[in-house]
N, C-alpha and C positions, 0 to 999 in steps of 0.2 A: 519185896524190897530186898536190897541188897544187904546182906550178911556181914560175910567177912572175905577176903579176899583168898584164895585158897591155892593158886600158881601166879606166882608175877614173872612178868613176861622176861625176863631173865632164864626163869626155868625154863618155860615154853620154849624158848631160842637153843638150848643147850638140850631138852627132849629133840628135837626137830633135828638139830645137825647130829648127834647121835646117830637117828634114824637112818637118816640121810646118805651117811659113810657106811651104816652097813649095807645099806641098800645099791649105792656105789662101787660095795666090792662083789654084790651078786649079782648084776645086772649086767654085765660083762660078758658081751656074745650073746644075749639072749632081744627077742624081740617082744618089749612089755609097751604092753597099754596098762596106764593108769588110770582109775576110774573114783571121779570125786563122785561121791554122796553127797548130794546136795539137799539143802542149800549149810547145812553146820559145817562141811568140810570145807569149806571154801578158804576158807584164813588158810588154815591147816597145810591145804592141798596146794595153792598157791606158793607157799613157805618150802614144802618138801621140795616141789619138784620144781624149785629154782635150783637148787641145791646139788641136783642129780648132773653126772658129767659125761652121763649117756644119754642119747637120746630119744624120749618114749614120744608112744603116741598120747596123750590125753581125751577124757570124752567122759562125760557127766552121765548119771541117772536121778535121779531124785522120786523119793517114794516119802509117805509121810502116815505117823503112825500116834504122833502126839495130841493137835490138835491146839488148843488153848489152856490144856492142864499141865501137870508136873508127873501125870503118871502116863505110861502108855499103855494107849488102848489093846494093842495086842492084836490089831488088824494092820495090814499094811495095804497100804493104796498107790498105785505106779503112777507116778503124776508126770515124768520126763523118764524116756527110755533113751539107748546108749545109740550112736550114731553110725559108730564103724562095728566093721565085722571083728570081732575076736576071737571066732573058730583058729585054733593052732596055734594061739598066742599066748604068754605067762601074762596073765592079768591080776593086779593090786589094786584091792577094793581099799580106797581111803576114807576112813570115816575120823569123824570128830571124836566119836564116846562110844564105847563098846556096852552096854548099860543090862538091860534083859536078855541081849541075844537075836531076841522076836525078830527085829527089821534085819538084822543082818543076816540070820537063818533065812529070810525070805532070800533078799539080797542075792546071795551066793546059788541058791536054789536055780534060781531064775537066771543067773549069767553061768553057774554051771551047763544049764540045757543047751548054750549056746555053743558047746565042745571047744573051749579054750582047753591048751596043753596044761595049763595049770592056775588057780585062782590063790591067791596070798589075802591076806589082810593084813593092812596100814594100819594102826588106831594111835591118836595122840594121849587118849582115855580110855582106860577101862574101871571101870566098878564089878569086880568078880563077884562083891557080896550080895548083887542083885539079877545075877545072870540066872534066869528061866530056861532056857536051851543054850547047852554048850556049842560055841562056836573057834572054829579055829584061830588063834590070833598070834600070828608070824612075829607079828613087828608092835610090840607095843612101845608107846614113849613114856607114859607114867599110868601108873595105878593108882587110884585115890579112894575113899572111904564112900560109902553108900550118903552123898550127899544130893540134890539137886545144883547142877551150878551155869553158869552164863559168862558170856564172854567169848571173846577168839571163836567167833558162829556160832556158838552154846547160842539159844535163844528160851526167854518163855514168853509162849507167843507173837512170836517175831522181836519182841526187846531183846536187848542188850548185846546182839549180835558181834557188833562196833567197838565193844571195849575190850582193847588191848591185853589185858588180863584176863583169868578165871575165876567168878566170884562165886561165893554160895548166894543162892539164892531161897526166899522165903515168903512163901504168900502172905499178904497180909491178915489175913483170917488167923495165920499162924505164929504172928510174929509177936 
């Protein structure tokens, strides 16, 4: 069940073009592909790279590591691989929540092999107080506390994708 609201879309809009201007004044002469982590970055990813006044290439991955709980499992499973080649290219991994590390450590692993000139990280989220492996993170938009939350593609078990905001979220066993 939903909790308490914990970013309204106000913030989220004012995280996002933050980003967005920084990202704007580095991206300048260079040739980036951006890569949505699908399917939570999709709000997110959508949002950034309207925003961007250079022009990337885009191209999804999606790997899934939750399942139908609130913790992750700590395996990652490649369910949609990336389309174009991005050997030689600066690549920005866009993710929704920087949360354990785990999927993103896979993530970067994985499109590192592919000899990009460089890989970044995008996060609209991060939770440092629950990070299991350190991973690099470039570009963060907001830091928030060790909570479960949903919204702007946050999902628990595919809910609450669709709402405009960030909520906490709370199973009902624990509510």
């Amino acid at each position: 069940m939903l909790s308490e609201k914990v970013l309204s879309r106000e913030q989220i809009d004012e995280a996002i073009e933050r980003l967005a201007a920084r990202l704007n004044a580095e991206l300048a002469g260079r040739e980036a592909v951006f890569v949505c982590v699908l399917k939570g970055a999709v709000y997110f990813f959508t949002e950034l790279t309207s925003r961007l006044t250079t022009s990337v290439v885009i191209d999804f991955i999606q790997v899934s590591s939750y399942g139908a709980t609130t913790e992750s499992s700590g395996t990652v499973t490649l369910v949609k691989d990336l389309t174009v080649d991005i050997s030689g290219k600066d690549v920005y991994v866009v993710e929704d929540i920087v949360d354990t590390g785990l999927t993103l450590a896979d993530v970067i692993a994985l499109l590192g092999a592919r000899h990009p000139r460089s890989v970044q990280v995008v996060t609209l989220l991060s939770k440092p107080s629950r990070r299991r492996k350190e991973v690099p993170l470039d570009h963060v938009g907001i830091e928030i506390p060790d909570r479960f939350v949903v919204g702007f593609g946050l999902d628990f078990a595919e809910h609450f994708r669709n709402l405009p905001e960030i909520w906490e979220y709370v199973p009902q066993e624990e509510a």
